[in-house]
LUMNUPA-301630 format. One record per residue: chain; x, y negated, z of N, C-alpha, C, O in turn. Coordinates in steps of 0.02 Angstrom, whole numbers, plus 50000, padded with zeros to 5 digits. Example, Ala and Ser with C-alpha at 12.3 -4.5 7.8 and 13.67 -1.06 7.14 Angstrom:
<pts>
PT	A	50660	50284	50390	50615	50225	50390	50660	50165	50390	50712	50166	50423 .
PT	A	50642	50112	50354	50684	50053	50357	50645	49998	50394	50670	49943	50402 .
</pts>
This chain:
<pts>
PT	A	50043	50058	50000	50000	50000	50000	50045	49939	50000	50104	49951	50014 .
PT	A	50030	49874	49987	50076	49831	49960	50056	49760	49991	50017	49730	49953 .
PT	A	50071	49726	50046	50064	49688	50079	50069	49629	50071	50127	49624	50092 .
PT	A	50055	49580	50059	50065	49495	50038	50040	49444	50111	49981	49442	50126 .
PT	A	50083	49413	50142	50070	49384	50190	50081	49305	50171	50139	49284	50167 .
PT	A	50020	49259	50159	50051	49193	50115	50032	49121	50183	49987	49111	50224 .
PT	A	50090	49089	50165	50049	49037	50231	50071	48963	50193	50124	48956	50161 .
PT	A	50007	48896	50206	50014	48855	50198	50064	48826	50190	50074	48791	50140 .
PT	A	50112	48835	50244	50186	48803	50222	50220	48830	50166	50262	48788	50151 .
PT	A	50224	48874	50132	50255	48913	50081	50297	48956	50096	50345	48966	50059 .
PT	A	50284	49001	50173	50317	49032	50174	50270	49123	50152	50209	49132	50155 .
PT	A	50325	49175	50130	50299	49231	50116	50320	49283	50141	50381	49288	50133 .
PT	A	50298	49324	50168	50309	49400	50164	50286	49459	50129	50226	49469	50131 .
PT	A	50323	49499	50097	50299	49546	50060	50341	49620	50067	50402	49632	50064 .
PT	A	50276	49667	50078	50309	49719	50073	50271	49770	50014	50214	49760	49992 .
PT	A	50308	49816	49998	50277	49853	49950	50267	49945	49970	50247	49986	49929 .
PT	A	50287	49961	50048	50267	50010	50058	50236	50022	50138	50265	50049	50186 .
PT	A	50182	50000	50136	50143	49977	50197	50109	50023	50213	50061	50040	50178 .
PT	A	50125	50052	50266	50067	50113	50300	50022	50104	50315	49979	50141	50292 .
PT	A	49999	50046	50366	49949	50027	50398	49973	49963	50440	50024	49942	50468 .
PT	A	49897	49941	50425	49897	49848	50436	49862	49845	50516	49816	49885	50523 .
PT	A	49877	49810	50566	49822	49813	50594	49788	49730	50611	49838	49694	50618 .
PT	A	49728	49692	50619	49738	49622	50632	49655	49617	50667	49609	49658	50660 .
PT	A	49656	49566	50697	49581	49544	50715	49545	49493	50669	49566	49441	50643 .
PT	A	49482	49526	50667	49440	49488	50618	49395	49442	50655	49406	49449	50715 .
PT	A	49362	49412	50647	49310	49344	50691	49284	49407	50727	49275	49399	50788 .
PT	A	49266	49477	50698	49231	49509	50732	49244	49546	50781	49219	49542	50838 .
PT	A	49287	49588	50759	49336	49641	50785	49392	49662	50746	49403	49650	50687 .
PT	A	49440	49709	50802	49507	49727	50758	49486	49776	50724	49442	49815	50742 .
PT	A	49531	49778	50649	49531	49824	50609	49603	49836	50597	49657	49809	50610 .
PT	A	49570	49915	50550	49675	49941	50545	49655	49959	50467	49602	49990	50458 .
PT	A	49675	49950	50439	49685	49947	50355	49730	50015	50343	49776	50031	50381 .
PT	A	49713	50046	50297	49761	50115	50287	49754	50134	50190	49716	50139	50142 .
PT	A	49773	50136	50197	49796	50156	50100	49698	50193	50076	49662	50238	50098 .
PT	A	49694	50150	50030	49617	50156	50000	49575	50133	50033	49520	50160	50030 .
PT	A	49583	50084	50071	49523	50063	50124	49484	50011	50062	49505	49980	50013 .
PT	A	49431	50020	50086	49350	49984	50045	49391	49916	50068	49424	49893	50115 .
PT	A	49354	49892	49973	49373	49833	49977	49330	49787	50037	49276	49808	50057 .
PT	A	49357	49730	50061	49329	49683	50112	49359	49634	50099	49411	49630	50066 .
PT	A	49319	49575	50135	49363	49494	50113	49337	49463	50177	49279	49444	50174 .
PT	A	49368	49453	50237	49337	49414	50313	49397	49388	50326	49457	49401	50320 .
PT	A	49358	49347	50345	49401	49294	50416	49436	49323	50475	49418	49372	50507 .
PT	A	49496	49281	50484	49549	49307	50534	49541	49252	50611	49516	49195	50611 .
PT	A	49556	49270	50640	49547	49221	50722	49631	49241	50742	49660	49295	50736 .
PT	A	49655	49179	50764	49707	49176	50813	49733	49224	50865	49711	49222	50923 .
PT	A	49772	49259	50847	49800	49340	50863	49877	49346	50853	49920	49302	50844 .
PT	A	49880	49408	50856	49927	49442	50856	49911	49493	50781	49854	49513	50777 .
PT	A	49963	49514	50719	49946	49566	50676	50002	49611	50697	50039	49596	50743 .
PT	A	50008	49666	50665	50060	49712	50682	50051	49750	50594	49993	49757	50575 .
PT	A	50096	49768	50556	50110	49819	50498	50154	49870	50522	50195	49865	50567 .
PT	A	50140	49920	50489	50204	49991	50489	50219	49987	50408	50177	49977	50364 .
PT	A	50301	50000	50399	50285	49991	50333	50383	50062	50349	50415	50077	50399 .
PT	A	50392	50084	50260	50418	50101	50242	50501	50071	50236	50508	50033	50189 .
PT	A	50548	50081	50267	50608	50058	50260	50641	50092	50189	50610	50137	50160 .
PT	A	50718	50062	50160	50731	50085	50126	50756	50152	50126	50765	50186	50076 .
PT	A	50766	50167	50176	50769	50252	50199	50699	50313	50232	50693	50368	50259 .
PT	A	50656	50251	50204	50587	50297	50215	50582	50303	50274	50538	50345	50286 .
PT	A	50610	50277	50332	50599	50282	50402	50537	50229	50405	50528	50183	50364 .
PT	A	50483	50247	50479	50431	50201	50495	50464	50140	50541	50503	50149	50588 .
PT	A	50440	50078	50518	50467	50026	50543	50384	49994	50582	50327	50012	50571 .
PT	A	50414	49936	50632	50343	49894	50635	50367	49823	50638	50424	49800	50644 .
PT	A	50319	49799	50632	50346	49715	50626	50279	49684	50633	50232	49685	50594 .
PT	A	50285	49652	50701	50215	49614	50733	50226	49516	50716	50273	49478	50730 .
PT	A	50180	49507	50691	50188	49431	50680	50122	49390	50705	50069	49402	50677 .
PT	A	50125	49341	50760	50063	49285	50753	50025	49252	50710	50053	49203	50685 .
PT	A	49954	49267	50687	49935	49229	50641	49872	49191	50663	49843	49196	50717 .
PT	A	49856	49151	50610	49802	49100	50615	49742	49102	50583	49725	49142	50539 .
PT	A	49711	49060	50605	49657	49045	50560	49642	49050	50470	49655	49010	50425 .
PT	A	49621	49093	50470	49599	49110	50380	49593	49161	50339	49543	49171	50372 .
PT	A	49594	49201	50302	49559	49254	50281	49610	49308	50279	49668	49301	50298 .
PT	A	49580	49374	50247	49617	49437	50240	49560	49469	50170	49499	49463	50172 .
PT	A	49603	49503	50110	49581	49511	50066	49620	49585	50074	49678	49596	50093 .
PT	A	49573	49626	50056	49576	49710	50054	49550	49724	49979	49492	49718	49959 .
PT	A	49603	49744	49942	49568	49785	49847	49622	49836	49848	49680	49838	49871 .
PT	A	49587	49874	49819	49634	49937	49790	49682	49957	49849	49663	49971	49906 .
PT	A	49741	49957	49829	49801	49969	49873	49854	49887	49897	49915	49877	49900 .
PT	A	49803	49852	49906	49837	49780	49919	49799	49752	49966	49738	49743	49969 .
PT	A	49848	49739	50006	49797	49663	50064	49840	49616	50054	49901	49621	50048 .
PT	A	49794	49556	50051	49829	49495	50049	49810	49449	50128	49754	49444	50152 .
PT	A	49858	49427	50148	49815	49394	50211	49847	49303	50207	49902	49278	50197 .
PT	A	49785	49278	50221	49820	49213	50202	49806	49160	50263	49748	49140	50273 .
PT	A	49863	49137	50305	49868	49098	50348	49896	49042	50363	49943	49023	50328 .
PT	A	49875	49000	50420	49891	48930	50413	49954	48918	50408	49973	48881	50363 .
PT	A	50012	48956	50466	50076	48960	50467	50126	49015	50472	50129	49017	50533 .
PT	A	50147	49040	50461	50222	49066	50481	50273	49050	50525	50308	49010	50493 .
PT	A	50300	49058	50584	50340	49046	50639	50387	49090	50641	50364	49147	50641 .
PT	A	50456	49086	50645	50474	49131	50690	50486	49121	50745	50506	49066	50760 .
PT	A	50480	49159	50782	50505	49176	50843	50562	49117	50884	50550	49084	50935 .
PT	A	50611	49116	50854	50674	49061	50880	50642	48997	50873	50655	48949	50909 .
PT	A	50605	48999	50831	50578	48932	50837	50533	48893	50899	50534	48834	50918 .
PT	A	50497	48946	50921	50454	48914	50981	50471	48911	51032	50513	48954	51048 .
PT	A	50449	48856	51089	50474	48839	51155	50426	48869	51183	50368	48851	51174 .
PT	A	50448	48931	51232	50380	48971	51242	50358	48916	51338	50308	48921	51373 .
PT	A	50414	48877	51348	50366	48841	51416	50300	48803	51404	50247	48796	51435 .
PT	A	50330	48779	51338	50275	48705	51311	50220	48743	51274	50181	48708	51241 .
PT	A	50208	48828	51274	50175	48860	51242	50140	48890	51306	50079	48893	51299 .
PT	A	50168	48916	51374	50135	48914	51412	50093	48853	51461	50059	48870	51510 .
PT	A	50099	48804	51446	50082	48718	51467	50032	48722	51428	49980	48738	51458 .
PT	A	50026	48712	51359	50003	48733	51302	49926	48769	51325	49878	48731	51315 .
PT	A	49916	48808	51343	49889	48886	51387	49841	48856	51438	49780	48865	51442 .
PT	A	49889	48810	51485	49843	48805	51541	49799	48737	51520	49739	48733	51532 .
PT	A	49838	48684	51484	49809	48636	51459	49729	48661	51432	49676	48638	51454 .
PT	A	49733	48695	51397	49681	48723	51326	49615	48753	51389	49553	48753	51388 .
PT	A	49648	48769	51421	49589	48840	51490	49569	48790	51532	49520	48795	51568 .
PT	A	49627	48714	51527	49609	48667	51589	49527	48645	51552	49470	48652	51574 .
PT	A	49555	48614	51478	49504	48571	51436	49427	48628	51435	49369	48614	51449 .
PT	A	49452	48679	51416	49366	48735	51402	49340	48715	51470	49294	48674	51474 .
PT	A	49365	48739	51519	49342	48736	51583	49308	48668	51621	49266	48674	51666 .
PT	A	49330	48606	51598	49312	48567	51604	49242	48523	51561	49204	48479	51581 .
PT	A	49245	48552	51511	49188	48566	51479	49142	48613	51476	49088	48601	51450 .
PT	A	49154	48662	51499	49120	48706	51509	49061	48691	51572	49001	48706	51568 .
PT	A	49100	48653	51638	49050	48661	51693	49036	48577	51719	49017	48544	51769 .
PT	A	49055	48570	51659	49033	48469	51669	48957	48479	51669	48927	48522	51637 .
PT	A	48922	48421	51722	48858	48403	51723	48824	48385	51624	48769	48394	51597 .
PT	A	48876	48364	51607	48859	48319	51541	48840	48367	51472	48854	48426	51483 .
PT	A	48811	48356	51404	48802	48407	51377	48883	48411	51349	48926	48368	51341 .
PT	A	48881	48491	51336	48955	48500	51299	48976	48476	51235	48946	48498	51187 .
PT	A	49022	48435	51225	49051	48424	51154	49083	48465	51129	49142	48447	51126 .
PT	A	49074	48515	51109	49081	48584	51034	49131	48591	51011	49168	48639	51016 .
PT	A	49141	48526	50973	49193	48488	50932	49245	48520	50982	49271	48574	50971 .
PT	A	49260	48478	51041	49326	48485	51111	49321	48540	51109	49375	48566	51093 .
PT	A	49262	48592	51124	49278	48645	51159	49294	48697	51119	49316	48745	51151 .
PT	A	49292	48704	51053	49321	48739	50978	49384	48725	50988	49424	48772	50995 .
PT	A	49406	48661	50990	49476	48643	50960	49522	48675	51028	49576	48702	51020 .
PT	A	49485	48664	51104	49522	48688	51141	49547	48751	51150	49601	48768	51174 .
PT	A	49479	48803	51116	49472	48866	51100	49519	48897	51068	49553	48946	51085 .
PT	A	49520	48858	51009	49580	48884	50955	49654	48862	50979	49700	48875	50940 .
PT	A	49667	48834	51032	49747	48793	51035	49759	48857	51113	49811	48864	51144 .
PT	A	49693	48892	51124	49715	48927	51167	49717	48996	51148	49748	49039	51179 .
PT	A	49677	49009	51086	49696	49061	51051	49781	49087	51025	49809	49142	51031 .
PT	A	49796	49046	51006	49873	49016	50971	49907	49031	51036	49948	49076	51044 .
PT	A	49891	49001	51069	49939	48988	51123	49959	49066	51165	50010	49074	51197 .
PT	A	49912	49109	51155	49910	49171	51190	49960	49225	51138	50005	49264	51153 .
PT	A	49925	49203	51058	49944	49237	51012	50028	49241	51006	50060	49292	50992 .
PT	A	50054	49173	51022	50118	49168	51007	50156	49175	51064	50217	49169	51057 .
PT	A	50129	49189	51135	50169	49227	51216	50134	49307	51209	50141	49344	51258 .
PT	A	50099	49333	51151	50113	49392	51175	50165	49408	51124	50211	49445	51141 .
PT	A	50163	49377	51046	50216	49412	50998	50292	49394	51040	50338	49426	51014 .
PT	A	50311	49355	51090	50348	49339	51130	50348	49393	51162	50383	49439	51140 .
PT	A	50324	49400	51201	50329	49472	51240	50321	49548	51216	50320	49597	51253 .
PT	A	50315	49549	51156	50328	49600	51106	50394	49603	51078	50419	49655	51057 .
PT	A	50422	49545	51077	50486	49539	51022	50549	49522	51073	50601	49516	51040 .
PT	A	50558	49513	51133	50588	49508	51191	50620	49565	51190	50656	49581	51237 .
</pts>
């Protein structure tokens, strides 16, 4: 199976012997495996994980944080297309745990305010705490 990972910034990953995909959909997680029915859904702020084929045919895995935006399943191809690409060295995982409590401070504070809830805040806080989890656990995976 043949993997295409594309993200807004222009960065890519591609593999061409992919065992199995696994990622969360808005709904639930799914695991993708060679001939899976085509599908086309939305991705939520997670963690993905692939097994794929090395050049010695050994099973490898390689877990990456992704974002907001779709996943395309045809034939023997997924394409998944997300906001960014990170690696790892790149993030300050304190200002990612700050990050964390900030986001749980803001839901929470909206959440049990007398006032009606603004949506808008409590989405955006939603998703910056989605991210924020997504990218301390691929941290604590890749540690």
């Amino acid at each position: 199976m043949k993997l295409t990972i594309l993200s807004f910034d222009w960065k890519k990953i591609e593999h061409d012997k992919v065992v199995s995909i696994t990622l969360m959909t808005k709904i639930w997680e799914i695991t993708v495996l060679n001939d899976h029915e085509p599908l086309l859904t939305s991705i939520k702020p997670s963690t993905m994980y692939y097994v794929y084929l090395d050049k010695n045919n050994v099973k490898q895995r390689d877990d990456i944080a992704i974002w907001n935006w779709f996943v395309e399943i045809s034939n023997s191809k997924v394409k998944v297309m997300i906001d960014m690409l990170i690696d790892i060295e790149d993030l300050d995982f304190k200002n990612l745990e700050r990050a964390k409590l900030d986001a749980q401070k803001i839901m929470d504070e909206l959440r049990w305010s007398d006032k009606k809830i603004d949506m808008d805040k409590f989405i955006e806080a939603e998703d910056a705490l989605l991210k924020s989890i997504a990218w301390l656990k691929l941290y604590d995976i890749k540690k």
